[in-house]
N, C-alpha and C positions, 0 to 999 in steps of 0.2 A: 691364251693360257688354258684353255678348255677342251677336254678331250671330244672325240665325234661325235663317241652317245653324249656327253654333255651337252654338245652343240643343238643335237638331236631333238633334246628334251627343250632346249631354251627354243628353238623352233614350235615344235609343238604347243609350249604355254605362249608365245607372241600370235599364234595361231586364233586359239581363245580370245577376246577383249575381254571376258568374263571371268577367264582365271585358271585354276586348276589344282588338283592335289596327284601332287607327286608323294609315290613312295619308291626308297631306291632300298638296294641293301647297303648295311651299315658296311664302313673303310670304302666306300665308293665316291667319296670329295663331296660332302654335301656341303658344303663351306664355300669352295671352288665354284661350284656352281651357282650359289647367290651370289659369290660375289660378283660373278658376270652377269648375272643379272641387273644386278648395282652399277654396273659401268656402263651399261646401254641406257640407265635412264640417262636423260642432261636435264639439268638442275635447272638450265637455260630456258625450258618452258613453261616452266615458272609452275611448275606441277608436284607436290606433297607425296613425296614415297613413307611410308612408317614400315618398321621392323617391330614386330612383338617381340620382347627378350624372352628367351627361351631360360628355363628353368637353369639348364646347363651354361652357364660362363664359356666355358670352353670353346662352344661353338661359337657363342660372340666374339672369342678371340682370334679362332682360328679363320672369322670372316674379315677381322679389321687389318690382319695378318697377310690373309692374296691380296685384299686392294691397296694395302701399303706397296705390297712388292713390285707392282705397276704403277709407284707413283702417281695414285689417283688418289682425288680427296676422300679421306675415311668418313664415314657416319659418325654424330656423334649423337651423344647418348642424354635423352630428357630424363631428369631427376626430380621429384619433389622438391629438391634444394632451390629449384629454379622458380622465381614467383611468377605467376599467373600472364603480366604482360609482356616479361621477358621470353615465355613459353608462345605466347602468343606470335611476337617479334619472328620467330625462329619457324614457326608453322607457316608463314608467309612469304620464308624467302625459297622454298622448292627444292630445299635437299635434302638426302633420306637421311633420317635418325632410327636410333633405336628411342625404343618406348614401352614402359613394361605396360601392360592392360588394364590396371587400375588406374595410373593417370591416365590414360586415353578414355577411357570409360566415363569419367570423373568430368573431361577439357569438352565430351561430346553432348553430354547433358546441360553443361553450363556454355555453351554455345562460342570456346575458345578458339575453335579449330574453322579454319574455310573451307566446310566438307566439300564446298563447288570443286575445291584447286586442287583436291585429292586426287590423285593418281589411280592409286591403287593400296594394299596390306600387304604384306606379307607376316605370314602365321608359321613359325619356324619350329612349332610341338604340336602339330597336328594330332599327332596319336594321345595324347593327354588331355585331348578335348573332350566334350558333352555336351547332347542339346542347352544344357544351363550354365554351362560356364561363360566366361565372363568375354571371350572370345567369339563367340558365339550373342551374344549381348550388344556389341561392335560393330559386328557384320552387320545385324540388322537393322542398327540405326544409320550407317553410312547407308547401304543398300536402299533403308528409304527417304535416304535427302540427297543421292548419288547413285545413280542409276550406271550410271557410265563408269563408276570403281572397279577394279580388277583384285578379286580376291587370290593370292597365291599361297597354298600350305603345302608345306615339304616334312617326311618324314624321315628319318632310316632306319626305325622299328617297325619291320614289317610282322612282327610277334605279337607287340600291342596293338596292333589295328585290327585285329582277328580274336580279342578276348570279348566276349561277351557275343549278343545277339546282334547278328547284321550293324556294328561300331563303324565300318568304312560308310557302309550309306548313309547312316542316320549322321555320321559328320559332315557328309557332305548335304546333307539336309541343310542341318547347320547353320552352314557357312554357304550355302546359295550356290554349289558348285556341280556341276553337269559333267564333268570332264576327271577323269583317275586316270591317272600315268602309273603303270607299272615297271618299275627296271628292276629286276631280280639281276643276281650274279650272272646265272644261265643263259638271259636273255642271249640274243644272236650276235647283236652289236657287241655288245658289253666284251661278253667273253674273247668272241675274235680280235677286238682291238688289246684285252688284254694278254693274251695267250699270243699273241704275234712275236714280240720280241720279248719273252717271258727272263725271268734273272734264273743264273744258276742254283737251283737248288739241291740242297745236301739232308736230308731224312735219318739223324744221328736216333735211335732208339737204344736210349741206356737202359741196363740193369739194375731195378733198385739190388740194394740188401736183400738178404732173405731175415732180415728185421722189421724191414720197412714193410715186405711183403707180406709178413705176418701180420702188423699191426692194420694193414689196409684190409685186410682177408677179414682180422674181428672187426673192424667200424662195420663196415659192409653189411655184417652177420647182427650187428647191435641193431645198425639201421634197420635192419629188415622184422629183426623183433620187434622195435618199435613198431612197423607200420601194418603188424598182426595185429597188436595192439589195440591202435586204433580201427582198425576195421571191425574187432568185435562192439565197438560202441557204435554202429549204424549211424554213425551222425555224418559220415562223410561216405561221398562218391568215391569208391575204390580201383573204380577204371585209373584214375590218375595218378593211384599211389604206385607209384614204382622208384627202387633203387636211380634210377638213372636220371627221373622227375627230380630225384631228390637231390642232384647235386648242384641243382641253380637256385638261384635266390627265388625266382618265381614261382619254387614248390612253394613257401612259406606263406607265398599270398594265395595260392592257389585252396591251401588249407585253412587260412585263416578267411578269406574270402566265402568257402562252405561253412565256417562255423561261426562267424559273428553273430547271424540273426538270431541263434541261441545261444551264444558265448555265456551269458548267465545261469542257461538251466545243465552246463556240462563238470560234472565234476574236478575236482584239482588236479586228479591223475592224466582225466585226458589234454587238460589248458598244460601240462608238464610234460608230456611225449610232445607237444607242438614245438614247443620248446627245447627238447631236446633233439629232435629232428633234425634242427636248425644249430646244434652246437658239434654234433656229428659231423654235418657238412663242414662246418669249419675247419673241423679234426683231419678230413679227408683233404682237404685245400692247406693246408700246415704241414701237413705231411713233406709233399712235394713243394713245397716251396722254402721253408726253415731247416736250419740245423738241427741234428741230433738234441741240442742242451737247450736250446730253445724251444722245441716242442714238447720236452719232459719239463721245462720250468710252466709252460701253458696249463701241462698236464695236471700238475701238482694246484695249480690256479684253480682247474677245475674240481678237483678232491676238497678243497676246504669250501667252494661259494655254492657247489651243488650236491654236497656229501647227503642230505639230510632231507630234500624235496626231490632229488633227480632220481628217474627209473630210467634209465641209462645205466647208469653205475651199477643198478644188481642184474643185469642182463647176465648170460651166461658165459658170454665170448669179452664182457668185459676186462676182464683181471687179465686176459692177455693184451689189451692197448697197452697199462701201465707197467706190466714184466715187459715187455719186446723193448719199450721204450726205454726204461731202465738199461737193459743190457744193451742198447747203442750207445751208452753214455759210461758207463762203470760195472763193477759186479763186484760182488762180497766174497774174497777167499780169505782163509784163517791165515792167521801170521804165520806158523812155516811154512807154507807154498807159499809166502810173500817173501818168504826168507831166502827163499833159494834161487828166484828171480829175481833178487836185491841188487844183482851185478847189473841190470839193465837189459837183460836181451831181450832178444822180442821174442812174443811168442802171440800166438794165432788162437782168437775167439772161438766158441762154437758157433758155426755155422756161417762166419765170417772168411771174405777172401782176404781182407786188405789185412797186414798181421800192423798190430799197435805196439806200441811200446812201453811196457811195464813200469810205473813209477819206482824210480830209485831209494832212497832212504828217506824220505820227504814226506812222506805217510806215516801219520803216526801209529801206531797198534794200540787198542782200546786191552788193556790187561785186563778188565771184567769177563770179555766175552771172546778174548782172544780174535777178534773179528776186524780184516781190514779193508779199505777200497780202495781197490783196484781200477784206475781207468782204462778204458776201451775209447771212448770218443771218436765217435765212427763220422766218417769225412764224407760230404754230400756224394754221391757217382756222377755228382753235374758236375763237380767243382773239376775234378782230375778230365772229364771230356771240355771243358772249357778249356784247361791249361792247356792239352794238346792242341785244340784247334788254334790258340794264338801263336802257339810255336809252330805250327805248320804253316799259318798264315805268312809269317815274318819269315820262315826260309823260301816261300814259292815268291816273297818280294824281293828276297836276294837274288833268287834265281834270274828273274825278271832284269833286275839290276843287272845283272852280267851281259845280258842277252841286250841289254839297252836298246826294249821296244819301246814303246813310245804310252807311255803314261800319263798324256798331258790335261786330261779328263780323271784321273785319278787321284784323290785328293791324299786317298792312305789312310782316312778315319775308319776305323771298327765301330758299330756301335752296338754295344748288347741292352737289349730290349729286356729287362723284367717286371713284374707284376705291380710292385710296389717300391719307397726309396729304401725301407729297410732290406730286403734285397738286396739293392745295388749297391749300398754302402759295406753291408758283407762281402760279397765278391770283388768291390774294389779293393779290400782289404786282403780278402785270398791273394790274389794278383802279385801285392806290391810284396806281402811277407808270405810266408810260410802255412799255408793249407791246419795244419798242427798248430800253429804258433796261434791262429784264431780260436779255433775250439778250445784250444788252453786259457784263452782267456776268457771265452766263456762260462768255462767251466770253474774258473775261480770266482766268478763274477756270482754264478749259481750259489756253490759253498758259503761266498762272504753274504750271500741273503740271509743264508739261513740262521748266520751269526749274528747278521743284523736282527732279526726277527725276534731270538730270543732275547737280546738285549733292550729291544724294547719293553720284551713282558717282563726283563728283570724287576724293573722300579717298581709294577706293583705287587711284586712276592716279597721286595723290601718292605714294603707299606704294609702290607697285612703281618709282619713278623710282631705287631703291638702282642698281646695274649690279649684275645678275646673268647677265649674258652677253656676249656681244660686238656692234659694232654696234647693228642695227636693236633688238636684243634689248634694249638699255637704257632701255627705260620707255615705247617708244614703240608695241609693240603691243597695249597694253590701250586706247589712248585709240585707235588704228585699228580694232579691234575691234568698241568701243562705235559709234562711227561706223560702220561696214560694217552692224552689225546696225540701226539706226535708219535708215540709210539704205534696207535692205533693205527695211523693213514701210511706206515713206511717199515713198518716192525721197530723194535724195541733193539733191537743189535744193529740194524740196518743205519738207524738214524744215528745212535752213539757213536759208529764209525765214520758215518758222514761229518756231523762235531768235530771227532778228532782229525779228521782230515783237513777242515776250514779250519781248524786252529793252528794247526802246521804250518796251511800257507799264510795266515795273518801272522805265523813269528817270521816266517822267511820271507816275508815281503819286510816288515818291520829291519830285520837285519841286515838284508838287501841295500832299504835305505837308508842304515846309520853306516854301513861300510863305504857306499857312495861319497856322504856326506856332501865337503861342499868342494871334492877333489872333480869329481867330472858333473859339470853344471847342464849336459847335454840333456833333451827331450825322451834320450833313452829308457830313464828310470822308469818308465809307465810298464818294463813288463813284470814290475814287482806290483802285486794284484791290489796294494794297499792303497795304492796314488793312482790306483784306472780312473777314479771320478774326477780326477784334478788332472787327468792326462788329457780326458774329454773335451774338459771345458777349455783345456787350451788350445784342443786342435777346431773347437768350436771357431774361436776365435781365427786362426789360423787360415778356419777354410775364410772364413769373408775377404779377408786381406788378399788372398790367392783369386777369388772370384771377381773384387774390385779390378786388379790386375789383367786376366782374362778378359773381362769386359772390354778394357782399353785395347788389349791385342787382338781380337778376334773380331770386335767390330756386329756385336751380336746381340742378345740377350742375355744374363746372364743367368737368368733362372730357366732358360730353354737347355740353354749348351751345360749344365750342370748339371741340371733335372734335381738327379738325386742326391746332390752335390758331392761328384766324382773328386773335387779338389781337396780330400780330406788330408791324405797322404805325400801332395806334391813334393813338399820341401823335403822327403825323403828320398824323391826321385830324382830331380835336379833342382836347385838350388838360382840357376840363371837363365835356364830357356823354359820350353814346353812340358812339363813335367813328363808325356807320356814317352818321349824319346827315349828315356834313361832308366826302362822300368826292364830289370832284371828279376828273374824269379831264384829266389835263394836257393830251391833245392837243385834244380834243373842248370841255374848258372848260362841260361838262355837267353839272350835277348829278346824282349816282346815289343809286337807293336804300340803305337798308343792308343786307346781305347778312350771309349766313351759311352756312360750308360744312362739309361733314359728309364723311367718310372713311366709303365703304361696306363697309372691311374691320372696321372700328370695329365694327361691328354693334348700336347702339344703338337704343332707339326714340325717336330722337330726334325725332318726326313727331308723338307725342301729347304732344312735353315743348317744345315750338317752337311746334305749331300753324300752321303759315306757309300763306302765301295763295298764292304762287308757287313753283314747285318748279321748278328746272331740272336735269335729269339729264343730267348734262356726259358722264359714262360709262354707259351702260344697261346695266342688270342685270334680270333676270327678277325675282326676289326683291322688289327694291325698287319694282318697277311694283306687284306685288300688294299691297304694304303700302301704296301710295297707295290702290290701290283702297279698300284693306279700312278705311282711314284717311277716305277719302270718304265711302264707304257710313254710316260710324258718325255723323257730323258734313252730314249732306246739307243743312242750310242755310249753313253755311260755303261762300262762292266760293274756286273753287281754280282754280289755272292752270295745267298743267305744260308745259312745253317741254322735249322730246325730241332732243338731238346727236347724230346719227348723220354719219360719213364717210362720204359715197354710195360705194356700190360696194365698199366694205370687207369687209374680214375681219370690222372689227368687224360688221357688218350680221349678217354668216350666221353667226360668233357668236351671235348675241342671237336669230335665229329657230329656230336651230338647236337653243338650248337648251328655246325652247319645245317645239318636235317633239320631243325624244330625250321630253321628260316626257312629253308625250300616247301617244306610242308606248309608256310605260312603264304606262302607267293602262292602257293598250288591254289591255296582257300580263294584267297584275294580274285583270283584270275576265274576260280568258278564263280563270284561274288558280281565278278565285272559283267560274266556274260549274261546272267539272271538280275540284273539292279534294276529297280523302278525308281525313274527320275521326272517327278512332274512337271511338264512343260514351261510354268512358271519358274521353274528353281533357278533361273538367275536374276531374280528380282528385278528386274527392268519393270516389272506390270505393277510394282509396290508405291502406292503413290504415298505423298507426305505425312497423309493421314494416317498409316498401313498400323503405326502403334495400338492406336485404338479399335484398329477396323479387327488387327489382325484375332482376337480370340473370340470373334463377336460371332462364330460358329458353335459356340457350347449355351450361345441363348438365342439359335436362330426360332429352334422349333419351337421355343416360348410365342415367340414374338408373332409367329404364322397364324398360332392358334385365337388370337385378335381379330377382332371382324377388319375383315379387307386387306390383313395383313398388316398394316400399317406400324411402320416402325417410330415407336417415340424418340423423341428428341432424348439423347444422354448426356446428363453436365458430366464436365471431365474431373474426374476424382485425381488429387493427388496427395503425393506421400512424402512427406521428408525426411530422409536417409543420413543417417553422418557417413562422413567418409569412408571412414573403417570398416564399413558395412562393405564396403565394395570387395572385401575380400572371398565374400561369400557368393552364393548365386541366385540366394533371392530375390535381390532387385530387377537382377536379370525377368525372372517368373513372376513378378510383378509388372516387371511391365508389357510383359507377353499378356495381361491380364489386362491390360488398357490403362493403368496407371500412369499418370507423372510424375515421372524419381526428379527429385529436387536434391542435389547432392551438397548439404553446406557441413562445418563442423558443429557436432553440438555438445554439451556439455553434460547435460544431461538424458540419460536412453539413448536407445540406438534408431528408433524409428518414431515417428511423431503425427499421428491417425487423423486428429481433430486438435482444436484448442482445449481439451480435457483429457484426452487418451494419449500418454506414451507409455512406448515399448520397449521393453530392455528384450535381448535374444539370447538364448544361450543353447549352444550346441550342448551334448552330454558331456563329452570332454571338458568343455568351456566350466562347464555348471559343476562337477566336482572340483574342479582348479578356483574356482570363485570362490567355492564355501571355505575351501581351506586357505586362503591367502586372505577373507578376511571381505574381499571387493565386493564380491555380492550385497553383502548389508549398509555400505555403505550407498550404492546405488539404487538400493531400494529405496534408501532414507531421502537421497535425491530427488527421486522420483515424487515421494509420497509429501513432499515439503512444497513442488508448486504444479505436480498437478491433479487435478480431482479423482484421475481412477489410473493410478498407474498399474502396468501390467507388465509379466515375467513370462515372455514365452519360453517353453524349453522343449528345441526342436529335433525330435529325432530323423535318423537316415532311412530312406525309402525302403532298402534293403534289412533295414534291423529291425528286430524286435519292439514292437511298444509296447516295454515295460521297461523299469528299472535293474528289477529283477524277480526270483519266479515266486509265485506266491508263498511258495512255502519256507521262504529266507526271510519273509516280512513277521515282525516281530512284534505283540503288545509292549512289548517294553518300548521307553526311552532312552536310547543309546549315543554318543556322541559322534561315533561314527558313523551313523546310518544315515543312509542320502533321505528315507521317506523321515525320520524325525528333524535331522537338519530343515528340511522344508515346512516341518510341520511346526518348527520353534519360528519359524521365518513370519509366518505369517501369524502364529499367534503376539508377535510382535509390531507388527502391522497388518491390522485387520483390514486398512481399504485394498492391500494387493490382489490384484487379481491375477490367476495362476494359469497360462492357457496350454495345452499338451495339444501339439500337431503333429500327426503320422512322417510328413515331408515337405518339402517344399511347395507344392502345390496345395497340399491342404492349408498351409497359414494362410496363402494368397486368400484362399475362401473365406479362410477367417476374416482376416482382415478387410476384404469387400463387405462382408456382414456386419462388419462393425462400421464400418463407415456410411452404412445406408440412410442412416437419420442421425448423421452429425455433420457437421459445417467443415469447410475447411481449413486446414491447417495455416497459421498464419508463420510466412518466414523469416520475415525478420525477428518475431517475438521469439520463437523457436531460438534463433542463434543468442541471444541476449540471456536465457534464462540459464540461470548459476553461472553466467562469468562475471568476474571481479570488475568494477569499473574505476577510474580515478576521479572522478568527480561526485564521489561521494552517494549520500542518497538522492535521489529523481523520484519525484510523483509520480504513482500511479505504472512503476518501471516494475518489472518483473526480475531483475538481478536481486545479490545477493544481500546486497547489503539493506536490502529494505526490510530483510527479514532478523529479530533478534532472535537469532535460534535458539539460547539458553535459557531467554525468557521462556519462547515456546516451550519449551522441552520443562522449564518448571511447575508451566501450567497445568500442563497435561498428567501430571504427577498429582497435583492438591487432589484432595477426599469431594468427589463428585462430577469432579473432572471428566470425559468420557469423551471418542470421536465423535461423535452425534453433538455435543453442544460446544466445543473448545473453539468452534470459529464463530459461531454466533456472540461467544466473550469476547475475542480478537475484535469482531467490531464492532462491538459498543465500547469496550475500553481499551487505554491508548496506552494504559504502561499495567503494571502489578500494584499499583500504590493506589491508583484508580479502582481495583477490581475490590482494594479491602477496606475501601470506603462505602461500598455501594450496600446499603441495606438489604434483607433478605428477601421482601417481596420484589424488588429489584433485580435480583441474581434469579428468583423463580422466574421472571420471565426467562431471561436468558438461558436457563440450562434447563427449563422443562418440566420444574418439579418443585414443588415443599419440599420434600424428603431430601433431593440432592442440596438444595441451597441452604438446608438449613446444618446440614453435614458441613458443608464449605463455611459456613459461619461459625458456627464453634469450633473448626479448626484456628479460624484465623483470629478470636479473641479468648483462644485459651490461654492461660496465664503459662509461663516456666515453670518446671518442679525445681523446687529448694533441693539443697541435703541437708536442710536444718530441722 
């Protein structure tokens, strides 16, 4: 099933016993290629393969997906659901699973797993690694009780393996690996096997609008304001600011990635160009991929949520995205030029080729301003090269058909590849009806919002109509108001005309459906704009029923072969067969082929489960060109055709080349990377003996130790630490026990880490710690804490890279405020005075901590640990550290009476056994226990003060 260079590479890593990290580029089968990996294990040697589950589903899918197709046993997947000896069961019988890396981490400490019978890992996110993550944590514990493990990581982001400082060595540090596979596209192999029997290709370059190209021309020019902008604030590296940086997702971490470690000392303007940076992009990606009414409905999204904090909006080239926008959608002419185009003709936009057609008497005229709208609703230029190419498609198959060659490898599937399913649900829609007849009901759909909109703010212009003032005051300026501000974002004529426009189509959808009545009962009704929402939910239901159906026929998946669920429309098409036989285009009166469209965020392999002869890639993606290739390559006497949509002159263009270049530039790195790497002789852990946990960090106190007469190393008791679970999410434990520690992994109930029999640890990330204060959890877990052990502690750990501080000195405030994270802390503890509050730079510095704290205290005990605050059913137990031993209301009463204090409230706890005890006890009595005359004789005249009367 597996191509040469596939073959290639599976040679190469069986070459290794020790392993390897492959990076390919991405659409090059990395799926395909574990999975044949997974077929040459045999389960028969009774040998443990594990899969790390990669963050992405998708790839798990598309891996269980080749080894199904070969009728081979699938992996299957351990879950937390599964308890401990069932887990166990499963690790012993020799077949590969998937396994995400906190239960593995979790099963390796608690000694679940027969690391002897282990095979090997595989690591399927290599580029998402780091020396402390939790993969890494794995490796080294297998590494040093399995010498003989074969670690394999595979990537197809050769982008993220090249961010930061020398990231490919230090992973393979790692993960113990001596060996890097590079497969770029270019490579020798690669290309030649795939450029051998290449598919036809077709390079369609449309023209946008000169709408479009105008509103692409201002983002462009907005964006580039913006990133003057930011360059005058010195806080960021301006090598990487450029237009073209800008149109990936990875500008935004690349920005936010330079400004976190001062994200607090930067003011609001510059944290708001970050941000509009990023909504820009979107702007430019919307463009080319939505309709006209859609991208002005976006627009108008953005005018109310960023009217008021966005510097975007006052840029200069602004006010042309939302005029260009506008006039692909409608324009404002006075009622006599409406009047004399009232017959219907067409007549031709400015600046437009395609001519529209003028609304008929259906618009209403606003008499105030004599002002009326006019639609234009300008039609994708994809949409009309789409229609032709399936009408050309389906005469060269007539053709074909006359000539009766021989098609017995052609199935006759189309399938059009777009970006996302709202996409394909649009164009499947273009297809079945009428190009016009969809923007129309867009365009209703727009109007009836804004109908909607104000009928929401009706009710409370009703409500304040009470008099609550004098005059103007009585009820009339919330409805001025609303108007001023609607008037403000569209003009004051502009919007009145728009009203009366959506009030025209709400009577003629209204009239529509009482002429209907209950004479024609058909699914029709829905192009009266009133029942679009009840037309939806019927076709909702519709499409399942169609898909059920499908399923049975096709013998398939049915959320593969649907994607974006193409079966919206079927019963319009044919009613008894295949719905796409019977799909006629209204205007043209053409026969089309059947089609099929696929959502490329879907990410399925939906090319080996289809097989289709024609592929049109409505949105080009790098990814999916490769997996044609690699889909050709395999199948070379299959005819294949693809057709390519590109907007000439686009963003989208340098997009799509652009992403090629950053990859090749990233292989470029990689390969000068390979030929300069230093790999220490040891880095495949074979020389790591059992001990290696403890031995391994005993180099940051060698030169203490030397400085000893004779050298002489002392004997070290083994320190450990008990961990709850949840902790494993993080990478501490990992850096702890690179510190010689024993992570004892159980659940606990109280804190997240457990030092000594008197110290635990709650942790809190920053993120974590303002989500605590305001949900409330924090206090509760203090109170936890501070109820059974003697010095509870609150670490709150910042990132290596960020800043330590909260925030900059001069936001810190003598006031008490309720929002401020230093008062919140500061009522925290003034509420429990034993907590103790520890600030660590990174991971590595807690580890210190934490060794320092543990140097003159005893070890932690585990089973007490697990028992402490959980509920038991038998009641109270002597001398048991649960809950129920404790009456917390009593405590909590105590600690409240006049002399009460932390310092004596436990020394009262034990000498007396209830409150009835403690108010019998005489006051020379109570001075022993609480320390004082003064305090106990306070506590006594509280407690034989008589009631006040009101007599």
């Amino acid at each position: 099933m597996a191509l040469k260079f596939h073959q290639q590479i599976i040679s190469d890593l069986l070459e290794d016993s020790n392993g390897g990290l492959v990076i390919l580029s991405s659409g090059l089968s990395l799926a395909k290629l574990i999975a044949s990996l997974l077929i040459l294990h045999s389960p028969s040697q009774g040998t443990l393969l594990l899969l790390l589950s990669p963050a992405a589903q998708s790839l798990k899918s598309r891996i269980i997906h080749c080894i199904s197709s070969l009728d081979s046993p699938t992996p299957t997947e351990i879950t937390a659901d599964l308890p401990a000896n069932q887990r166990y069961s499963l690790y012993t019988s020799g077949s590969p699973f998937f396994i995400t890396p906190r239960i593995l981490i979790v099963d390796l400490l608690t000694q679940r797993i027969p690391v002897s019978s282990l095979a090997g890992i595989f690591i399927l996110n290599s580029h998402s690694l780091s020396e402390t993550s939790t993969e890494a944590f794995i490796v080294r514990i297998v590494k040093s009780l399995n010498g003989s493990a074969y670690i394999r990581a595979f990537s197809d982001r050769p982008q993220a393996m090249v961010s930061g400082f020398a990231k490919t060595e230090r992973t393979m540090r790692a993960l113990f690996l001596r060996r890097l596979h590079l497969w770029p596209r270019f490579q020798l192999d690669v290309s030649q096997e795939l450029e051998r029997e290449p598919p036809e290709v077709v390079d369609i370059r449309v023209s946008m609008s000169n709408y479009m190209v105008g509103i692409q021309k201002a983002i462009i020019e907005v964006m580039d304001a913006c990133l003057k902008e930011m360059k005058k604030t010195n806080k960021v590296d301006v090598d990487d600011l450029t237009v073209e940086s800008g149109l990936f997702k990875s500008f935004d971490e690349i920005v936010r990635r330079q400004l976190d470690p001062i994200w607090h000392t930067l003011g609001k303007r510059t944290k708001q160009l970050v941000s509009d940076l990023k909504t820009l992009r979107k702007l430019l990606d919307y463009l080319v991929r939505y309709d006209a009414v859609s991208f002005l409905k976006f627009l108008d999204t953005l005018r109310v949520s960023e009217s008021y904090r966005s510097v975007w909006l006052f840029a200069e080239s602004s006010y042309k995205i939302f005029d260009f926008a506008k006039k692909r959608v409608y324009r404002l002419v006075k009622a006599k030029e409406h009047v004399k185009n009232k017959s219907g003709k067409k007549r031709k936009s400015k600046g437009e080729s395609d001519s529209v057609e003028a609304v008929g008497g259906e618009t209403a005229t606003n008499v105030a301003t004599g002002v009326v709208v006019e639609e234009v609703l300008e039609e994708a230029p994809k949409w009309k090269v789409l229609r032709e190419i399936l009408e050309e498609t389906q005469e060269e198959r007539q053709k074909q058909a006359f000539s009766e060659e021989d098609n017995s490898d052609n199935n006759g599937i189309i399938l059009v590849a777009c970006k996302d399913e709202r996409s394909c649900m649009q164009l499947e829609d273009c297809i079945i009806n009428n190009p016009q007849k969809v923007m129309r009901e867009e365009w209703e759909m727009y109007l009836l919002s804004k109908i909607e909109l104000r009928s929401m703010q009706t009710p409370q212009k009703k409500k304040q109509k009470t008099p609550k003032g004098f005059g103007i005051l009585d009820g009339v300026v919330p409805v001025t108001t609303i108007q001023n501000s609607e008037g403000s974002s569209v003009g004051r004529q502009e919007h009145e005309a728009l009203m009366a426009a959506a009030s025209s189509i709400r009577k003629l959808g209204k009239t529509t459906d009482m002429a209907l009545g209950n004479n024609n009962p058909e699914p029709h009704v829905e192009k009266a704009s009133c029942t679009k929402g009840k037309a939806k939910k019927d076709s909702t239901s519709l499409r399942r029923s169609i898909r059920s159906c499908n399923k049975k026929k096709e013998n398939s998946k049915p959320e593969i072969l649907t994607g974006p669920e193409n079966e919206e429309k079927a019963s319009e098409a044919s009613t008894s067969g295949p719905r796409e036989a019977n799909v006629v285009h209204p205007s043209s009166a053409k026969k089309l082929p059947p089609v099929h469209f696929y959502a490329l965020e879907s990410d399925q392999p939906i090319l080996d489960i289809l097989k289709p002869s024609v592929i049109i890639v409505y949105h080009p993606d790098m990814g999916f060109v490769r997996e044609i290739e690699v889909y050709k390559a395999e199948n070379p006497l299959r005819k294949l055709k693809v057709y390519f949509l590109f907007y000439d002159e686009s963003t989208e263009v340098q997009k799509f080349e652009a992403s090629i270049r950053r990859e090749n530039e990233a292989f470029e790195s990689l390969i000068r990377q390979k030929s300069s790497m230093i790999i220490p002789v040891d880095q495949d852990g074979l020389g790591m003996g059992s001990n290696s946990s403890t031995e391994f960090p005993a180099s940051s106190t060698q030169n203490s130790l030397t400085r000893k007469a004779g050298g002489r190393k002392e004997m070290e008791k083994e320190t450990q630490v008990i961990v709850d679970m949840r902790e494993f999410m993080s990478s501490l434990p990992n850096v702890l026990h690179q510190k010689g520690m024993k992570i004892i992994p159980v659940t606990l109930e109280v804190g997240d880490y457990i030092l000594s029999p008197s110290i635990c640890v709650e942790r809190k990330s920053i993120q974590d710690l303002f989500q605590s204060f305001t949900s409330g959890r924090l206090f509760h877990q203090v109170e936890m804490m501070s109820r059974y052990y003697r010095i509870p502690v609150l670490l709150i750990e910042f990132s290596q890279d960020k800043s330590f501080s909260f925030q900059s000195a001069s936001d810190i405030s003598d006031d008490v405020t309720p929002y401020n994270i230093i008062s919140k802390l500061s009522l925290l503890v003034l509420h429990f005075p034993r907590l103790r509050i520890l600030w660590s730079r990174s991971l590595h510095a807690t580890a210190e901590i934490f060794t320092t704290l543990k140097s003159n205290q005893d070890e932690p005990d585990e089973t007490r640990a697990i028992r402490v605050g959980v509920p038991s059913e038998e009641g109270i137990i002597e001398n048991d550290i649960r809950a129920e031993n404790y009456n917390t209301s009593a405590v909590e009463f105590l600690r409240r009476l006049p002399g009460v204090s932390d310092a004596n409230y436990r020394s009262i706890m034990e000498k007396c056994k209830s409150l009835a005890e403690l108010a019998s006890l005489p006051v020379e009595t109570l001075a022993e226990l609480m320390g004082g005359h003064k305090v106990a004789k306070s506590l006594r005249e509280f407690l034989d003060a008589k009631y006040p009367t009101l007599l």
